[in-house]
C-alpha positions in Angstrom: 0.0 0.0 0.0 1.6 3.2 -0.7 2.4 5.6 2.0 3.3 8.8 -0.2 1.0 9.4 -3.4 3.1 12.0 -4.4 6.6 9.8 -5.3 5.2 6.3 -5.1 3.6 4.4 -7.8 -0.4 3.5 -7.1 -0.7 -0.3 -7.0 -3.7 -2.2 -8.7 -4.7 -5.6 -8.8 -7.8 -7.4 -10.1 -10.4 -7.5 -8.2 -11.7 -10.3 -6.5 -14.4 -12.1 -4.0 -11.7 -11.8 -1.7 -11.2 -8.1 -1.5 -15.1 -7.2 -0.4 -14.3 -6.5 3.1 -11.3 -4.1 2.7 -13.4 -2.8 -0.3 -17.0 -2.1 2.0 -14.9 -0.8 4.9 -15.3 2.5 2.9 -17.7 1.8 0.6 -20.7 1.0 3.1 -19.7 4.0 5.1 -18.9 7.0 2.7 -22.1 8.1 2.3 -22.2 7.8 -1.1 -25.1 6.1 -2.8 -23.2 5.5 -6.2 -24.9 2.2 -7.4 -21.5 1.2 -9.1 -19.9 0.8 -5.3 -22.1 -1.6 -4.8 -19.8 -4.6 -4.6 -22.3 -7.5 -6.0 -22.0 -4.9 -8.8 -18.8 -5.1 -8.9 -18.4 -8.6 -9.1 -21.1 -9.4 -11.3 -19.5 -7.0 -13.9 -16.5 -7.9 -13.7 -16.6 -9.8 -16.8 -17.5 -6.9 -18.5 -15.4 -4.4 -16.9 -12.2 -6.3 -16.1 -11.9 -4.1 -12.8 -8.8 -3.6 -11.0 -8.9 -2.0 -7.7 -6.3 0.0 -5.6 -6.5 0.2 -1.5 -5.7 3.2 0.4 -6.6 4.1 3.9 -10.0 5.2 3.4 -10.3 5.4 -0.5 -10.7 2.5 -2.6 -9.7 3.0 -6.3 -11.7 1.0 -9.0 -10.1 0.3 -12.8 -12.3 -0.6 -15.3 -12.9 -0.1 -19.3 -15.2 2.2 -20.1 -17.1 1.2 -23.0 -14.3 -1.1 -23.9 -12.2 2.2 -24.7 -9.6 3.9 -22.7 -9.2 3.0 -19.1 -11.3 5.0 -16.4 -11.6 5.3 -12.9 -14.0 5.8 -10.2 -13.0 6.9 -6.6 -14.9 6.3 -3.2 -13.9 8.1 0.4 -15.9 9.9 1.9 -14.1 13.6 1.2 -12.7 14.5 -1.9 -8.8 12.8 -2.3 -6.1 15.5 -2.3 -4.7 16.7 -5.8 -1.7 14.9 -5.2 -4.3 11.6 -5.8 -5.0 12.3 -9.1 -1.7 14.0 -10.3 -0.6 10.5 -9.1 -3.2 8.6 -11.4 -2.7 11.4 -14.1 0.6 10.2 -14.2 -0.1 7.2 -14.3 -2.5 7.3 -17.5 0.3 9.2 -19.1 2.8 6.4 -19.0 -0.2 4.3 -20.6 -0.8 6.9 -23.0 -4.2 7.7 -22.7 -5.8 10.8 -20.4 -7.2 10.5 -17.4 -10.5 10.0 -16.8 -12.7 9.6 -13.5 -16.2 8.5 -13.7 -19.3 8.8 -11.6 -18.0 11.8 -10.3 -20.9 13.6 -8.4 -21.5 17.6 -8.8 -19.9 18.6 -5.5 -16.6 16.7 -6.6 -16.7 17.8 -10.1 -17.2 21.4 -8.9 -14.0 21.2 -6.4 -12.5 19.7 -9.2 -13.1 22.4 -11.1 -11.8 25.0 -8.6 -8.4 22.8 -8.1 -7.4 21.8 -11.7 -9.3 25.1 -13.5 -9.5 24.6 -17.5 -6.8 21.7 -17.4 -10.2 19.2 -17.2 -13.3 18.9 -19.2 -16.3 18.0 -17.6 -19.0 16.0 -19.1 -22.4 15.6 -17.7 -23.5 11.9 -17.7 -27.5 12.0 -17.6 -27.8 8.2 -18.8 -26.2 6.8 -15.9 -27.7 9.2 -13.5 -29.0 7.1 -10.0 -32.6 7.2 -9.1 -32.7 7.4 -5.2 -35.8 6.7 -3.7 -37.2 6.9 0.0 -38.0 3.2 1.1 -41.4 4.4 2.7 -42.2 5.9 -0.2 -42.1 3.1 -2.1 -43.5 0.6 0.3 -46.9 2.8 1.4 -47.2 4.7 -2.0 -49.3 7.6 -0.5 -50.2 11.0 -1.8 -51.6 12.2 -5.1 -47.6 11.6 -7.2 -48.2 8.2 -6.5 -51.4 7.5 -7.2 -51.3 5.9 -10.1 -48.8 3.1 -8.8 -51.1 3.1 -5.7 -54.1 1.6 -8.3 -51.6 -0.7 -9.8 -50.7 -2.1 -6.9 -54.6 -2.6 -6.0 -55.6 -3.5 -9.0 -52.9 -6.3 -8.7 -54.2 -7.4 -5.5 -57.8 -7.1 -6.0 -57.2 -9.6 -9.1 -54.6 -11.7 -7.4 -55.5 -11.8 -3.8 -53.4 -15.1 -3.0 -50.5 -14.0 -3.9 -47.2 -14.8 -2.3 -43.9 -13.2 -1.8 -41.1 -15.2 -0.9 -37.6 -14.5 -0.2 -35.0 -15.3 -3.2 -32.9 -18.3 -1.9 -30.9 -20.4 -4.5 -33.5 -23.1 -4.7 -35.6 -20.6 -7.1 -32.6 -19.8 -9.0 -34.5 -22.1 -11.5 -37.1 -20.0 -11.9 -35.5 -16.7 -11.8 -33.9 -17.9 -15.3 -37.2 -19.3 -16.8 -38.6 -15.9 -15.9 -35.8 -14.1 -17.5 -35.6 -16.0 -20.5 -39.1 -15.1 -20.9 -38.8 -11.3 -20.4 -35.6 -11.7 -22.4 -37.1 -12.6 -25.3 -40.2 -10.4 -25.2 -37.9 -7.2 -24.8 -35.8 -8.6 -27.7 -38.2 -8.7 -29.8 -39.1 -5.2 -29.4 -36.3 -3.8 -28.9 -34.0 -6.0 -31.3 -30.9 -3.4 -31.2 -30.9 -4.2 -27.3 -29.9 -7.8 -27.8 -26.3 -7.6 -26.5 -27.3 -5.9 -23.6 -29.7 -8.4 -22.4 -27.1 -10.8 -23.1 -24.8 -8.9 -20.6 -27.5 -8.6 -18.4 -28.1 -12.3 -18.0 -24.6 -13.1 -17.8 -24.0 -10.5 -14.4 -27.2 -12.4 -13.1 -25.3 -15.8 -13.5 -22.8 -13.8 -11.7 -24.3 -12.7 -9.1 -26.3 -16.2 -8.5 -22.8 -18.1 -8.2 -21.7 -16.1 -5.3 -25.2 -15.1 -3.7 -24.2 -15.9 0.1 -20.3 -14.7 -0.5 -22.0 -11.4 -1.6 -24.9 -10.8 0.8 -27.2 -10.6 -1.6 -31.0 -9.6 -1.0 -34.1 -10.8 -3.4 -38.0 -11.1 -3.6 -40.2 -12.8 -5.7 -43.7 -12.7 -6.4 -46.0 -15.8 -7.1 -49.2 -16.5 -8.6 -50.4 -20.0 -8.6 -47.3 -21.3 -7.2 -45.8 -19.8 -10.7 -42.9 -17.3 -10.0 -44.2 -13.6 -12.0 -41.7 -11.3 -10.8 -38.4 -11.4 -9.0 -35.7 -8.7 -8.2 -32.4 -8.6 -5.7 -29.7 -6.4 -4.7 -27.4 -5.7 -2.0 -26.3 -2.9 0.3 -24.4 -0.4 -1.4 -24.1 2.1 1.9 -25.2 1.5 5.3 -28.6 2.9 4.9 -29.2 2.9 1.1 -29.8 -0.5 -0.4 -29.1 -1.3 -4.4 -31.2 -3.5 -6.8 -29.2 -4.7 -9.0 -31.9 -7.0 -11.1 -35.3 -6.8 -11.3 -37.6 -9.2 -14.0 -41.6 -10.1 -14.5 -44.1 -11.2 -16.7 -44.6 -8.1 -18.9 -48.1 -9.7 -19.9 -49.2 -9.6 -16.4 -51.0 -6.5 -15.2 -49.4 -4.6 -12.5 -46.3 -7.3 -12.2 -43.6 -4.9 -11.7 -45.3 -2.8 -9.5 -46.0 -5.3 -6.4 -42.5 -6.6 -6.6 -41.3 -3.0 -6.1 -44.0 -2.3 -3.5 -43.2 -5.8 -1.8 -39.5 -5.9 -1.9 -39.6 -2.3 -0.4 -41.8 -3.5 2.1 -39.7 -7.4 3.0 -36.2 -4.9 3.3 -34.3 -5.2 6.4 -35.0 -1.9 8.5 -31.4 -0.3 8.4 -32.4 -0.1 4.9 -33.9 3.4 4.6 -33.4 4.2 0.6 -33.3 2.2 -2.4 -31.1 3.2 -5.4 -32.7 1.7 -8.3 -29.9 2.5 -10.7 -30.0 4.1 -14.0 -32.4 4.5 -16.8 -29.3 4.2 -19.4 -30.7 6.6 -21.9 -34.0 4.9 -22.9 -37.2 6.5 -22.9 -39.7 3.8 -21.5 -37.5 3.0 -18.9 -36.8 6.9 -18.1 -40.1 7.7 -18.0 -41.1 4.6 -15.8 -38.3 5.7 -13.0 -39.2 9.3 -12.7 -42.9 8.1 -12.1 -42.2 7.4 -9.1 -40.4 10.8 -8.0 -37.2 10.1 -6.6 -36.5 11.7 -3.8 -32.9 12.0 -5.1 -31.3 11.9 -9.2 -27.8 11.5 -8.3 -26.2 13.4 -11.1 -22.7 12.0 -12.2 -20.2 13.4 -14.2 -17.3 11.8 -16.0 -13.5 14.2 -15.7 -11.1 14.3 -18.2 -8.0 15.4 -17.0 -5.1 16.7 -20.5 
């Protein structure tokens, strides 16, 4: 581990199962509800991403490809690193050839940024992979006249399907968590053809995440009708109070599905839990329009840094 940033070289190594709890010592308690420091992220990516991670007393470093391009960072402590940090990284890149650039950065880093490095870094608002944060009791009581709408979803759901069951995920339904994805898989394929490798990827961090489901701490729900499984979503904590879902599926053709896993999974959480990030809307419209629905009571705005 380095002792001085400024002379020493920044040590990375790919990251594994292995480095969770030095990673969620300050992860879980920076206060920063970044979905992509959510380790079962992490992991279940990893395929994807090839991350590489750096430990430092209290920052933890991720590597990763971004969009299979130049290299790019993202940074968790709970203050903003000293310049020295990324003069360190910047010259890092350098020796790699390719710029620096730091990703997920929030606005109140970006703007200290800013104020530290002046016109030497470019600043690009990243709207796609903007966080929806949510209040847990808002999403478990649905009251008020915003959420009405979901309110006579979720009713409508029940009033049709009044037996019902939620069940904790536990690997025996692992089964059916497939069937059910293969089945949304293919519906959203076939309207949305063009978003066939990404459902591909999708499926692949699920596998993932299902292979090491205790080693990650993971969290799921699922919803059954007739003994059939309709809807199923997990996640894991991604700060001590904010909990991440990481997947959530259902039976498109079944009328208020994804509603009453949202409403019931909010509702089954453990109590620390007191808001849930439910991640990014990643550009497209349907899925846009279906998170801000719901009013977040947060859009985490990121930012990705270029540093020249």
């Amino acid at each position: 581990m380095p002792t001085n940033i400024h002379t020493e070289r920044l040590i990375f190594h790919r990251l594994t199962l292995q480095d969770k709890e030095a990673v969620q010592a300050v992860t879980l308690h920076s206060g920063r509800r970044n979905c992509n420091l959510n380790f079962a992220n992490l992991i279940g990516w990893q395929f994807l991403f090839d991350t590489e991670v750096c430990l430092l007393p209290e920052t933890v470093i991720l590597k990763y490809n971004f969009h299979h391009r130049t290299p790019a960072y993202l940074i968790s402590s709970k203050e903003l690193p000293s310049p020295m940090l990324f003069e360190a990284l910047q010259r890092q890149a350098k020796e790699s050839n390719h710029p620096l650039m730091v990703n997920a950065v929030e606005d109140h880093w970006a703007d200290a940024l800013r104020q530290q490095f002046g016109d030497t870094i470019t600043i690009e608002p990243l709207r796609d992979s903007y966080d929806y944060i949510y209040r847990r009791d808002d999403l478990e009581q649905l009251q008020g006249k915003y959420l009405k709408n979901k309110r006579n979803h979720v009713n409508k759901f029940l009033s049709e399907h009044p037996d019902f069951e939620y069940r904790s995920l536990i690997p025996e339904l692992f089964e059916q968590c497939r069937q059910l994805e293969q089945t949304w898989r293919t519906m959203t394929h076939h309207e949305n053809p063009w978003y066939g490798n990404t459902l591909e990827s999708e499926q692949q961090m699920m596998e993932n995440i299902f292979a090491h489901w205790e080693e990650l701490e993971m969290i799921g729900g699922a919803i059954f009708i007739d003994n059939r499984m309709i809807a199923f979503t997990c996640g894991a904590a991604v700060t001590d109070d904010t909990f991440d879902t990481s997947i959530e599926k259902a039976d498109r053709s079944i009328d208020g599905a994804f509603n009453i896993i949202n409403q019931q999974f909010a509702q089954h959480l453990p109590p620390q839990f007191h808001f849930i990030n439910r991640e990014e809307d990643m550009g497209l419209e349907g899925l846009r329009k279906a998170k801000l629905s719901y009013h977040p009571y947060n859009l985490l705005s990121y930012n990705i840094v270029t540093f020249h």
